[in-house]
Backbone as a ProteinNet text record, in pm:
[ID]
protein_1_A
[PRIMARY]
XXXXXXXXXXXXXXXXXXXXXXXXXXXXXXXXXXXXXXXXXXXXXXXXXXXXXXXXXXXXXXXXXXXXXXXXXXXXXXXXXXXXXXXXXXXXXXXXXXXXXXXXXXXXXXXXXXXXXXXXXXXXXXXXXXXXXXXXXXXXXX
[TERTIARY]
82.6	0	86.9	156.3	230.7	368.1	411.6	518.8	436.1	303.1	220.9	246.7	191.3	162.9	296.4	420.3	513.6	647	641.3	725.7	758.6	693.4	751.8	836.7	867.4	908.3	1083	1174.3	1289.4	1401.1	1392.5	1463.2	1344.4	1427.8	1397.8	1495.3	1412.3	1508.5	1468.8	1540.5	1454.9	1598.1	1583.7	1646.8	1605.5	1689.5	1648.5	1644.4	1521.2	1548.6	1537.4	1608.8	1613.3	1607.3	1543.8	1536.1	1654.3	1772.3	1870.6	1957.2	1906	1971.4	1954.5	2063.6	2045.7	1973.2	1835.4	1811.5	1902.9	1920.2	2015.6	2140.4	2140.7	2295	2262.4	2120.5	2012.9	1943	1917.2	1823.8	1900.9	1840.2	1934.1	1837.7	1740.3	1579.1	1662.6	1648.2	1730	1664.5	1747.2	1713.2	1636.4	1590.3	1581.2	1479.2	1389.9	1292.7	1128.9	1024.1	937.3	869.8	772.8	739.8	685.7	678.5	568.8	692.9	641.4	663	620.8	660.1	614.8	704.5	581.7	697.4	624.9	766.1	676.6	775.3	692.2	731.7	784.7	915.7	948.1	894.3	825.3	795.3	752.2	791.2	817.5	800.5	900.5	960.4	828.3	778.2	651.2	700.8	629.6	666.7	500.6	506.7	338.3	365.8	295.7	302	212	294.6	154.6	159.7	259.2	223.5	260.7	192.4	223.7	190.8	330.3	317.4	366.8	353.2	426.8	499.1	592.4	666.3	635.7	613.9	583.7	391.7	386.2	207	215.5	105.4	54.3	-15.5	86.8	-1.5	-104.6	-184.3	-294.5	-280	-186.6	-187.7	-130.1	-111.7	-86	21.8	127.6	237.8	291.7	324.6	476.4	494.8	484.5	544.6	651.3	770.1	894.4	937.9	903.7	968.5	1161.7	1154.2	1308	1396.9	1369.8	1441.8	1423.4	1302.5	1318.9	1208.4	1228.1	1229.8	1252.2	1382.4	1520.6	1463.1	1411.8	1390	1207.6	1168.5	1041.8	1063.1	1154.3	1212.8	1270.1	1352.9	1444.4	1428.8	1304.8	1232.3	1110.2	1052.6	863.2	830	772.6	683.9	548.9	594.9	468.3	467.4	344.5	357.8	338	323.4	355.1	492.6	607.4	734.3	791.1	963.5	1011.2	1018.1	1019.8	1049.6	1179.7	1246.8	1362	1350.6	1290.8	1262.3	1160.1	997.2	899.2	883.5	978.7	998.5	1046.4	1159.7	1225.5	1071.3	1053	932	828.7	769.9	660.6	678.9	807.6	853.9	839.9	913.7	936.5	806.5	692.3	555.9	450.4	532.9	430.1	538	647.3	692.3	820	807.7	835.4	1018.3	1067.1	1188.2	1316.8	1220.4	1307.4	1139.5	1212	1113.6	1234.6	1108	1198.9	1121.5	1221.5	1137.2	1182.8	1068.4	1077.3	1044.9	1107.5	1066.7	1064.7	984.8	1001.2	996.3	1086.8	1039.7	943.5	819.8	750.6	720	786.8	769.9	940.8	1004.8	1131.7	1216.6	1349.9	1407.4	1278.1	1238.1	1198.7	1043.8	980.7	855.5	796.7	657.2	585.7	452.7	490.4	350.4	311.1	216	204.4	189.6	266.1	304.4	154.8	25.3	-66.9	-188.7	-146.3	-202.8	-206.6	-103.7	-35.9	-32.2	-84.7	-50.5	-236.9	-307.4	-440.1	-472.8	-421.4	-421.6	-361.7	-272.1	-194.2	-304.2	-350.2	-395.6	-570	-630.3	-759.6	-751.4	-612.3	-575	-574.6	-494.3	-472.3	-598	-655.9	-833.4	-903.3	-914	-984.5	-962.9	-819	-730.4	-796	-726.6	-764	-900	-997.6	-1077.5	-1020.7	-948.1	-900.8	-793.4	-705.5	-597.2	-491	-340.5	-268	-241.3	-218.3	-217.3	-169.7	-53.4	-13	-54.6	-149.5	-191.2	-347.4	-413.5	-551.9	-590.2	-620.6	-690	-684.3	-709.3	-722.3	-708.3
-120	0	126.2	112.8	251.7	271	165.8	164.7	185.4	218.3	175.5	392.9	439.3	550.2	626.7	597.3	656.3	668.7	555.5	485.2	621.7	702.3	824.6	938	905	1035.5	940.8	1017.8	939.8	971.2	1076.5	1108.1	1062.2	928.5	868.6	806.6	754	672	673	572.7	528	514.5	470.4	509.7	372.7	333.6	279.4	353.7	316	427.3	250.4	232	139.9	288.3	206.5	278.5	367.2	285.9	351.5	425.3	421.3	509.9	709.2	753	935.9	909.2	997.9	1025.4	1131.6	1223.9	1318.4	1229.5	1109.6	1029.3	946.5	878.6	765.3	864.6	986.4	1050.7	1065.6	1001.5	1120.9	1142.2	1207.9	1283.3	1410.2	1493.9	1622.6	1723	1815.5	1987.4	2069.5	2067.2	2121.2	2094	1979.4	1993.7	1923.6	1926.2	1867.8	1695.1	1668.7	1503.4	1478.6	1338	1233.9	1111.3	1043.3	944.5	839.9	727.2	645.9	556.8	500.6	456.5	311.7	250	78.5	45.6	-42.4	-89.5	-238	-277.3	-403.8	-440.1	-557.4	-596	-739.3	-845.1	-962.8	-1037.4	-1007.7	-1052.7	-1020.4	-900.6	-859.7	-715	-666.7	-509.2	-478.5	-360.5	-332.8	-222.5	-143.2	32.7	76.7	211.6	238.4	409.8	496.5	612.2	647.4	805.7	839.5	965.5	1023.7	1194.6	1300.1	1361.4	1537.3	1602.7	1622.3	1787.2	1890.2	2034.6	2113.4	2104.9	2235.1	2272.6	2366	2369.7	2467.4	2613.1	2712.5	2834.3	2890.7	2944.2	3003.2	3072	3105.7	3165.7	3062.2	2905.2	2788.2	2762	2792.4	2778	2712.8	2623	2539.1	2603.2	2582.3	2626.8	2543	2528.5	2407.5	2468.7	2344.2	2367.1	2422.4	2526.9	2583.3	2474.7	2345.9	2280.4	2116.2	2105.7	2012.5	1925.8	1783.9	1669.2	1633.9	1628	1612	1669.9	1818	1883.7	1780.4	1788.5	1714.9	1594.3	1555	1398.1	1488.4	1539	1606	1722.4	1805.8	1865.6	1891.1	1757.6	1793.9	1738.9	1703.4	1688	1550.3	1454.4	1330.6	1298.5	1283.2	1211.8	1324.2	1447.4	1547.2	1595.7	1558.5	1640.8	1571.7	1646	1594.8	1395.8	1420.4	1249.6	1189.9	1259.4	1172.9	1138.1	1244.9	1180.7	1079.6	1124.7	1052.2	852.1	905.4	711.9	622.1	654.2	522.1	497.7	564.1	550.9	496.2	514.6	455.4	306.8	322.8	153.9	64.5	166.7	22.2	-20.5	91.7	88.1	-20.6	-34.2	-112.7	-226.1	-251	-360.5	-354.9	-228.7	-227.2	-255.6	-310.7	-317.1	-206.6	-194.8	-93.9	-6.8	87.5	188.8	182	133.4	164.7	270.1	369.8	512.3	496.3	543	553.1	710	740.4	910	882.8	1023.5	1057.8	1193.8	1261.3	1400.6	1425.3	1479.8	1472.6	1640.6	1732.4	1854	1898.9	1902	1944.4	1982.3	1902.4	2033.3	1916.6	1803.5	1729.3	1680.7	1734.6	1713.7	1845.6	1841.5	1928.8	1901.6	1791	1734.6	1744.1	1851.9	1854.8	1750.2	1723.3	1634.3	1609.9	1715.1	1699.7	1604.9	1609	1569.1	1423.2	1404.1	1243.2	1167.9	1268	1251.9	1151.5	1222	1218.5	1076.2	1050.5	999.3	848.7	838.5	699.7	650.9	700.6	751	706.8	710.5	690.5	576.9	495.2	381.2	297.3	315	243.4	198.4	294.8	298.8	145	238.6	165.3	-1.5	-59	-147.5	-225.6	-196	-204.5	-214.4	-97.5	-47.7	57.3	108.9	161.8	271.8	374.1	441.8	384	381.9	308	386.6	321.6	294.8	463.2	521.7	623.5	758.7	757.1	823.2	839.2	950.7	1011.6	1051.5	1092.6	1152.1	1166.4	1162.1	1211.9	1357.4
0	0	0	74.9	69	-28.4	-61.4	-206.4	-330.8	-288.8	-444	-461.9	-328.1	-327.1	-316.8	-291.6	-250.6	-357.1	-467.6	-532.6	-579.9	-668.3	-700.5	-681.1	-562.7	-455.2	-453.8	-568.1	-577.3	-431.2	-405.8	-288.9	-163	-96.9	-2.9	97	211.7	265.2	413.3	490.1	629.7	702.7	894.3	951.6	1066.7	1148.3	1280.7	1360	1466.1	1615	1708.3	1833.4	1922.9	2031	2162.8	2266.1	2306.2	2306.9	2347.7	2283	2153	2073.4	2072.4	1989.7	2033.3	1876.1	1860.6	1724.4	1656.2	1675	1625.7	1568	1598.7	1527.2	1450.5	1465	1392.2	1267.6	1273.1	1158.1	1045.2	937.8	793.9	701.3	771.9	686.6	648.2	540.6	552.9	587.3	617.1	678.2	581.6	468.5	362.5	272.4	330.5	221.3	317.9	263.9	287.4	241.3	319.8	321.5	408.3	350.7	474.2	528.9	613.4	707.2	744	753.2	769	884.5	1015.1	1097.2	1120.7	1124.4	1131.7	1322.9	1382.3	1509.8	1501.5	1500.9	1542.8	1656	1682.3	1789.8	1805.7	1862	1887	1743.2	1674.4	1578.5	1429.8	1474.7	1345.4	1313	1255	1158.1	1179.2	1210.2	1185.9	1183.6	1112.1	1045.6	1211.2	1259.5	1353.8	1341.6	1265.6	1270.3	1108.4	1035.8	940	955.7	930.4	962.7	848.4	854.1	815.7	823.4	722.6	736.3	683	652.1	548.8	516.8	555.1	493.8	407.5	386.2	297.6	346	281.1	331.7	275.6	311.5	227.8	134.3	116.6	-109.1	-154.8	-75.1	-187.7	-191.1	-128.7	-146.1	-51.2	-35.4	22	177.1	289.4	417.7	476.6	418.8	484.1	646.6	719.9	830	853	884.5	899.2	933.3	976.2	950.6	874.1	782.1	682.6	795.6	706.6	774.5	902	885.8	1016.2	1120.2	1122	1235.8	1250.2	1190.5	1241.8	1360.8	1322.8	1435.8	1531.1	1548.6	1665.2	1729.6	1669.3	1787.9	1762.5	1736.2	1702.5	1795.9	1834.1	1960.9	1945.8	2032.8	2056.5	2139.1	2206.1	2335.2	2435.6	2367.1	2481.3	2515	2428.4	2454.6	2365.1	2338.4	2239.4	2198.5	2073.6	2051.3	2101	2080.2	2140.8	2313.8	2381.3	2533.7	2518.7	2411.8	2442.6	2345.8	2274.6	2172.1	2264.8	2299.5	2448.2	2528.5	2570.8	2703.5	2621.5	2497.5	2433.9	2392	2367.3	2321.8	2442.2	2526.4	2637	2639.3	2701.7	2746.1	2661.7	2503.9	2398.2	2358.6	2452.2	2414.7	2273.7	2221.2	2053.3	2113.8	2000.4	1959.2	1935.5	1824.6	1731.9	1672.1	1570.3	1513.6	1367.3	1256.3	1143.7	1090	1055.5	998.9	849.7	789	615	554.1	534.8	494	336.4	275.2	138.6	120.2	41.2	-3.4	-81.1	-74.3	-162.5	-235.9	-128.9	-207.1	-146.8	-281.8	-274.9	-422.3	-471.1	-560.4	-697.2	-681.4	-828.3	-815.2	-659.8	-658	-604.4	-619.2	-573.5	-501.1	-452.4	-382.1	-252.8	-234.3	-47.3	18.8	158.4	202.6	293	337.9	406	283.7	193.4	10.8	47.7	63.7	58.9	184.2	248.1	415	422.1	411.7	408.8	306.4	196.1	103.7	172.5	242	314.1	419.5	479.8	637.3	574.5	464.8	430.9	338.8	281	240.3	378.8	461.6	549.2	618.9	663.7	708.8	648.7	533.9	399.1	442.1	482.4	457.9	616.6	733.4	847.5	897.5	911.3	967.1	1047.9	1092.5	1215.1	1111.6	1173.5	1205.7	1247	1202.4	1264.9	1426.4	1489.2	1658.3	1666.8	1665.9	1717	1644.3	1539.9	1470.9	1549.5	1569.9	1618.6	1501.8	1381	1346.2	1211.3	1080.7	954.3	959.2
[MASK]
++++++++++++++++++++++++++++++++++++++++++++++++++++++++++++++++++++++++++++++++++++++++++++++++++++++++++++++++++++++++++++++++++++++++++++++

């Protein structure tokens, strides 16, 4: 489902997070452009997708709003759980058992695409639905 929707977006690429790891040394999303996310949970020896997020909106005359710091900054100082990810992922894993966190990013509005990342965001997130019944786990909301 999501290689069907994503395959396009040539600048890509994913990352491990383990509890004990620093993300700031685990991330190589870049500083510089916008996208979506995709995070799958190792956990007793399964893969299951449970969040899909955002970098970069759209402002109201239509244009592109990139976070001042890309991607990258979305992981290392966006906020889940109620405070940064890097304090709040260790504590969620332990709490759900998870392993590892394999993160999959794509640029989807940057120097060879132009696709809002809330576009595609919405578009994964109402596949997945569709697929499931449900939202994946760490995701609230369309």
């Amino acid at each position: 489902m999501i290689n069907l929707l994503t395959k396009k977006y040539k600048q890509n690429d994913h990352f491990f997070f383990k509890p004990t790891d620093r993300l700031s040394e685990v991330c190589n999303a870049p500083k510089d452009s916008s996208g979506v996310y995709v995070i799958y949970a190792l956990e007793k020896g399964k893969v299951n997708l449970i969040y899909i997020g955002i970098s970069g909106r759209k402002n109201p005359d239509g244009n592109i709003q990139h976070r001042k710091d890309g991607l990258r900054g979305r992981f290392l100082t966006g906020k889940q759980f109620g405070d940064l990810r890097q304090k709040t992922w260790p504590a969620q894993m332990k709490f759900e058992n998870i392993d590892g966190l394999d993160i999959y990013w794509f640029v989807t509005h940057g120097k060879s695409n132009n696709d809002f990342p809330r576009d595609i965001e919405i578009e994964l997130l109402k596949k997945y639905q569709s697929i499931h019944g449900t939202l994946p786990r760490w995701n609230k909301e369309i």
